[in-house]
C-alpha positions, 0 to 999 in steps of 0.5 A, a space after each residue: 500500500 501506498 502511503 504519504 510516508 512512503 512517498 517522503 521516503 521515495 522523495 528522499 532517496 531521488 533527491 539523493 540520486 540528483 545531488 550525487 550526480 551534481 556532485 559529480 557533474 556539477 552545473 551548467 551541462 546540457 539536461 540529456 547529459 543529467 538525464 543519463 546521468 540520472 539512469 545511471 544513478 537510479 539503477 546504482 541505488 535500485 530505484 525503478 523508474 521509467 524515462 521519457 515516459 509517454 503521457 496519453 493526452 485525452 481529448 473527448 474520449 480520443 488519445 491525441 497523437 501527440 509527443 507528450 514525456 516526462 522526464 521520469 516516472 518513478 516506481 509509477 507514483 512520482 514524476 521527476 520532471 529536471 531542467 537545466 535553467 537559470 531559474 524555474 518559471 511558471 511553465 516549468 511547474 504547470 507543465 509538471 502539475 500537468 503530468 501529474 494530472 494526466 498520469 494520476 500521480 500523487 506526487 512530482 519533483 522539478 529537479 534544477 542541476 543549473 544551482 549550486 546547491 540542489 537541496 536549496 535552490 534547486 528542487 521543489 516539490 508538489 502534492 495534488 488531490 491524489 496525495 491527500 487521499 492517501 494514508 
């Protein structure tokens, strides 16, 4: 079962993940290569995850043809969206919120590799009606 706790712990050990691979990489490197990086990284600490995942946009009842991914959809209850930016803007969270709706996903993370600190500037995480109905 799935709970709000487990999900803290998940955040956790993918927030973990991202601040190994800053360390190691550091800033101002293209998203691909963190991306990569990030698979890589997963797989070390036995965390399941999907990459460039699909998302199917409905649209009256019809599966629209188009190219919709997320960055990672983690052991399929969190998105990881990461970008390597200046700073995020709006878009950056709406496109986030968005996925989460589509997929039904209780929780995300926007991951910024583009910081000198990840667990200070760089990361922000978001619940939506999926979590609240979690134990």
């Amino acid at each position: 079962m799935i709970t709000q706790s487990y999900l803290t712990d998940l955040t956790y050990k993918i927030n973990g993940a991202c601040i190994e691979v800053h360390k190691h990489l550091g800033s101002g490197l293209l998203e691909s290569v963190y991306c990569e990086a990030l698979k890589e990284e997963f797989a070390l600490r036995n965390i399941n995850f999907k990459s460039e995942f699909r998302i199917n946009v409905i649209y009256k009842e019809k599966t629209l043809n188009c190219d919709f991914r997320c960055d990672f959809l983690i052991e399929d209850i969190i998105v990881l969206e990461i970008k390597s930016v200046k700073k995020f803007d709006e878009m950056h969270k709406a496109q986030l919120l968005n996925y989460m709706a589509l997929l039904k996903i209780p929780k995300g993370i926007l991951i910024n590799f583009n910081v000198k600190n990840i667990f200070h500037e760089g990361q922000e995480t978001f619940v939506n009606k999926y979590y609240e109905q979690l134990m």
